[in-house]
Biotite code that builds the C-alpha atoms (Angstrom):
import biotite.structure as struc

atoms = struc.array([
    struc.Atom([0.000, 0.000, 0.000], chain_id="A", res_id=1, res_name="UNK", atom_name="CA", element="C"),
    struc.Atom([1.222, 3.464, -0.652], chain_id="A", res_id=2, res_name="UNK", atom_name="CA", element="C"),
    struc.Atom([1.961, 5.500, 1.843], chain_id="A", res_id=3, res_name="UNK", atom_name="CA", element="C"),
    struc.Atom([-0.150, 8.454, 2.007], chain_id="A", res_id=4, res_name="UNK", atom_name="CA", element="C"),
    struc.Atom([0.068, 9.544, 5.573], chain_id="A", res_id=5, res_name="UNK", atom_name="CA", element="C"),
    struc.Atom([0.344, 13.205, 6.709], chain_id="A", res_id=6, res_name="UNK", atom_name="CA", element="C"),
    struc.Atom([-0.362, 13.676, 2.784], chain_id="A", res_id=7, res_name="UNK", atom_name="CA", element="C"),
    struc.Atom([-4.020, 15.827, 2.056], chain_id="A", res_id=8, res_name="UNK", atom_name="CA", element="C"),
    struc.Atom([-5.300, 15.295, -1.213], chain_id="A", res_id=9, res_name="UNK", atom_name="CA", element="C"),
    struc.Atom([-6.764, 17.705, -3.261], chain_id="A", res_id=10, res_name="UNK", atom_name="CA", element="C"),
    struc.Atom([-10.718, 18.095, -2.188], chain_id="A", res_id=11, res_name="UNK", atom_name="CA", element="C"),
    struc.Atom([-12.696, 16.589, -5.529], chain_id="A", res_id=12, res_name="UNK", atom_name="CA", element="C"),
    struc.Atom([-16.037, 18.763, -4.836], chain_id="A", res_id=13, res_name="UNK", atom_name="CA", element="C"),
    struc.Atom([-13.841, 21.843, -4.170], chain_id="A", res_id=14, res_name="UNK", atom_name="CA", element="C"),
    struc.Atom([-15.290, 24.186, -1.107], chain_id="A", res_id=15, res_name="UNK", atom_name="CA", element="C"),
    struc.Atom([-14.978, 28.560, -1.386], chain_id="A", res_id=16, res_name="UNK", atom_name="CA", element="C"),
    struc.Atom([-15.176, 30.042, 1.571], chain_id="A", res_id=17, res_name="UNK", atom_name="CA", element="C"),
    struc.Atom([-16.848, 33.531, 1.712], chain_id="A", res_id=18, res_name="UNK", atom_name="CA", element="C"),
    struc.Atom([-16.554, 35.346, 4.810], chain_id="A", res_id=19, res_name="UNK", atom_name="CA", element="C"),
    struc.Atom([-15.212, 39.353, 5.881], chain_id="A", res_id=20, res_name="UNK", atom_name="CA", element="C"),
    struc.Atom([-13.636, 37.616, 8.806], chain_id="A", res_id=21, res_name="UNK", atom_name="CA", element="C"),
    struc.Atom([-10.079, 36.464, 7.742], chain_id="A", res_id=22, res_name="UNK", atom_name="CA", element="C"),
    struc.Atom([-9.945, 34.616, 10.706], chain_id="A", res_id=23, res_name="UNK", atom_name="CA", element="C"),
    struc.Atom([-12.649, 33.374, 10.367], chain_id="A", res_id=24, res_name="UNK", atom_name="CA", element="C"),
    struc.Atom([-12.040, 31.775, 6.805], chain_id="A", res_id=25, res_name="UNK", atom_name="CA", element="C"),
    struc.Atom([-8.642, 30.643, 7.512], chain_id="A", res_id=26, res_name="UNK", atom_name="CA", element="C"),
    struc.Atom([-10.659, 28.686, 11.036], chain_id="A", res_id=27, res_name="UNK", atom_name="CA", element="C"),
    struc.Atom([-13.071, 27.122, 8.480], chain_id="A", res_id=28, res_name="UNK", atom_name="CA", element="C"),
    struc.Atom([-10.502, 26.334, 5.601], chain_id="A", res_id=29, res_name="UNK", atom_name="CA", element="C"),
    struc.Atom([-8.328, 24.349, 7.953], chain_id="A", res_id=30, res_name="UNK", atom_name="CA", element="C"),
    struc.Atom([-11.383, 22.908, 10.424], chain_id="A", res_id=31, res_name="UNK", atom_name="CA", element="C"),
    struc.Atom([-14.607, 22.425, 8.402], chain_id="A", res_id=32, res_name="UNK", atom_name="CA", element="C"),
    struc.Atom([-15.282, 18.663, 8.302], chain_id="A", res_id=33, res_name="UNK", atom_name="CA", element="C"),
    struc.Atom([-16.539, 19.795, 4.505], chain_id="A", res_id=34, res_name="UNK", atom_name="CA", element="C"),
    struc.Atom([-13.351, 20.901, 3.417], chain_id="A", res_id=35, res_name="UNK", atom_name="CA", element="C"),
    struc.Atom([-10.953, 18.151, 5.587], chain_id="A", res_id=36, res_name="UNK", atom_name="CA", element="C"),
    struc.Atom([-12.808, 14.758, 5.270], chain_id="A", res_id=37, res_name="UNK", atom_name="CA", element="C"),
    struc.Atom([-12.246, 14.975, 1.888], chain_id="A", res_id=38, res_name="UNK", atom_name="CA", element="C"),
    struc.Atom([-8.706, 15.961, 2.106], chain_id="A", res_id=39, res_name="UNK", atom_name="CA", element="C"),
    struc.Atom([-8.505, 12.308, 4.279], chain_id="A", res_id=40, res_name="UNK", atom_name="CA", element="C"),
    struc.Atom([-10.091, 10.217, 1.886], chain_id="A", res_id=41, res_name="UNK", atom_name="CA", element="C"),
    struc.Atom([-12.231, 10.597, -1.527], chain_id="A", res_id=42, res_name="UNK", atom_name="CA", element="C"),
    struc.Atom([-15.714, 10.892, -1.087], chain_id="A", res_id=43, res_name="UNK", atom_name="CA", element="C"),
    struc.Atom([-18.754, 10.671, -3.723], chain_id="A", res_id=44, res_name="UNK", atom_name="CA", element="C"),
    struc.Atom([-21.388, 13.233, -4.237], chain_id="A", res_id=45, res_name="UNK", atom_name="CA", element="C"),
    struc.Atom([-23.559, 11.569, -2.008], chain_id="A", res_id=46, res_name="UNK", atom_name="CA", element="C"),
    struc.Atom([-21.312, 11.477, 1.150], chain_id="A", res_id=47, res_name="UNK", atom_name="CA", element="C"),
    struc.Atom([-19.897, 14.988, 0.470], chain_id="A", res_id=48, res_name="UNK", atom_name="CA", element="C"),
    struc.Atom([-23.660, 15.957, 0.184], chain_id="A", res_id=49, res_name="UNK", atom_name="CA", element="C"),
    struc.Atom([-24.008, 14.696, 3.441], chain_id="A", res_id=50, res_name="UNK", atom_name="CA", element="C"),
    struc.Atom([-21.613, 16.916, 4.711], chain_id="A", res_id=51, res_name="UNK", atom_name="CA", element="C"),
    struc.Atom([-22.579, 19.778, 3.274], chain_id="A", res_id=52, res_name="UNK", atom_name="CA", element="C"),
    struc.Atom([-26.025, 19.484, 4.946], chain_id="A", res_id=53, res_name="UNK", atom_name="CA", element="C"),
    struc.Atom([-23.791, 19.199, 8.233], chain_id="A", res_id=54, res_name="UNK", atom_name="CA", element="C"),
    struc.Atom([-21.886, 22.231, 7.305], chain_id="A", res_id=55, res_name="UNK", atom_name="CA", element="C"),
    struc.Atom([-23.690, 24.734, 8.770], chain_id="A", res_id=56, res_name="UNK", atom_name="CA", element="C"),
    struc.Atom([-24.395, 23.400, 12.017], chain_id="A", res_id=57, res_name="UNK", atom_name="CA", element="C"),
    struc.Atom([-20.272, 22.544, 11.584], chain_id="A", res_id=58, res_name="UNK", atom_name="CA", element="C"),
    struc.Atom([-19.489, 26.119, 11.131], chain_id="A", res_id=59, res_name="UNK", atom_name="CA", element="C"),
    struc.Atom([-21.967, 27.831, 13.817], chain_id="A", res_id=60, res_name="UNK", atom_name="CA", element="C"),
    struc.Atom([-20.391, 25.521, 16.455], chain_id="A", res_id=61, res_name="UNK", atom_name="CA", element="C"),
    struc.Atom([-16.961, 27.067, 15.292], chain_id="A", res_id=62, res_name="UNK", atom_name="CA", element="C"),
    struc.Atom([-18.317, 30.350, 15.267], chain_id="A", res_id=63, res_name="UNK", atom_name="CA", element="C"),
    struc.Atom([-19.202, 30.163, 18.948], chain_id="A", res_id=64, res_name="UNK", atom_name="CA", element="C"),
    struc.Atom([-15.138, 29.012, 19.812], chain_id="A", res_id=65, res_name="UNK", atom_name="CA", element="C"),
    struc.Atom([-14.321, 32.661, 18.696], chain_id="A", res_id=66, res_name="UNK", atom_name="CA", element="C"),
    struc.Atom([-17.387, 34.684, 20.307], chain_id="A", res_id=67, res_name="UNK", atom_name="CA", element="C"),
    struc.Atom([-19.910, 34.833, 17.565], chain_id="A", res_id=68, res_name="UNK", atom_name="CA", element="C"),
    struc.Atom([-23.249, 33.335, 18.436], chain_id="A", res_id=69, res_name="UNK", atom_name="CA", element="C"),
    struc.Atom([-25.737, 35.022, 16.109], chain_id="A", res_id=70, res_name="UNK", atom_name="CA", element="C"),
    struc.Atom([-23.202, 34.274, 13.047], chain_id="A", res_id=71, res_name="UNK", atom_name="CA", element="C"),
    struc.Atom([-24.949, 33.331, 9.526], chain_id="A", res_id=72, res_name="UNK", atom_name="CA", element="C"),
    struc.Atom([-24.137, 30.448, 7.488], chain_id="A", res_id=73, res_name="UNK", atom_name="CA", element="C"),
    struc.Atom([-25.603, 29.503, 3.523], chain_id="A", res_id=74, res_name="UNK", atom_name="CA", element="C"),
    struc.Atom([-23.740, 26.702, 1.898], chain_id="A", res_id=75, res_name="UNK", atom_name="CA", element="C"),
    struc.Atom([-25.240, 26.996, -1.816], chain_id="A", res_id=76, res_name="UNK", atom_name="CA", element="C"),
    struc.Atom([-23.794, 24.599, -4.629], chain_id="A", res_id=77, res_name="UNK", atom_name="CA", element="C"),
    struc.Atom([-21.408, 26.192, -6.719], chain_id="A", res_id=78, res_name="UNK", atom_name="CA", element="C"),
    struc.Atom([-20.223, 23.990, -9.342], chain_id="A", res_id=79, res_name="UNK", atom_name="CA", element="C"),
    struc.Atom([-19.200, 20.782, -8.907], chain_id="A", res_id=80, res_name="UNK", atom_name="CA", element="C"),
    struc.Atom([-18.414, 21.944, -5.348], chain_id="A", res_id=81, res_name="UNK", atom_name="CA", element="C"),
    struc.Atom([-19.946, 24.121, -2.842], chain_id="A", res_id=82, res_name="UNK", atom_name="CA", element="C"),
    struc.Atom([-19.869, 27.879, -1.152], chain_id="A", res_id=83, res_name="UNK", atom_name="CA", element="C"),
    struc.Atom([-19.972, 28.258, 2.351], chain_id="A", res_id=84, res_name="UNK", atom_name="CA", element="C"),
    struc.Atom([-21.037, 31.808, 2.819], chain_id="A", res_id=85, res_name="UNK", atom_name="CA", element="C"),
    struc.Atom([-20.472, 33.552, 6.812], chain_id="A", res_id=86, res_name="UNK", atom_name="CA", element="C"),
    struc.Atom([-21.431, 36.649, 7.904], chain_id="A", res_id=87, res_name="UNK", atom_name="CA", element="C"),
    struc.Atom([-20.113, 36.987, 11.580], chain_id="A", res_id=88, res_name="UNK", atom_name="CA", element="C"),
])
């Protein structure tokens, strides 16, 4: 087997971030289970569907870790991937 540990590959259903919040964005980029589970292992449309129903839920519990509890989240289909709009 080939060794593909500490290796991320390359998200197939690719994942844009919009947000005003740097921070924020970089938090999400690195963290959202959207963006990482597929850097871990390659998912179909169906289980990276999943997670995009997930994703907002995913992001507002982030949002909370840096003080923003009335933050608002849209993940709209953009593509073959997705856009996770935040507005903090």
């Amino acid at each position: 087997p080939e060794d593909t540990e500490g290796r991320k590959l390359e998200p197939k259903y690719p994942v844009q971030i919009s947000s005003d919040d740097e921070e924020v964005k970089e938090m999400l980029q690195e963290h959202l289970p959207l963006i990482t589970e597929q850097q871990q292992e390659n998912l179909d449309k169906e289980q990276v569907g999943f997670l995009a129903e997930d994703a907002p839920n995913d992001v507002q519990t982030m949002l909370k870790t840096k003080g923003y509890f009335n933050g608002v989240v849209n993940v709209v289909p953009q593509g073959e991937g997705y856009r996770v709009d935040v507005k903090t």
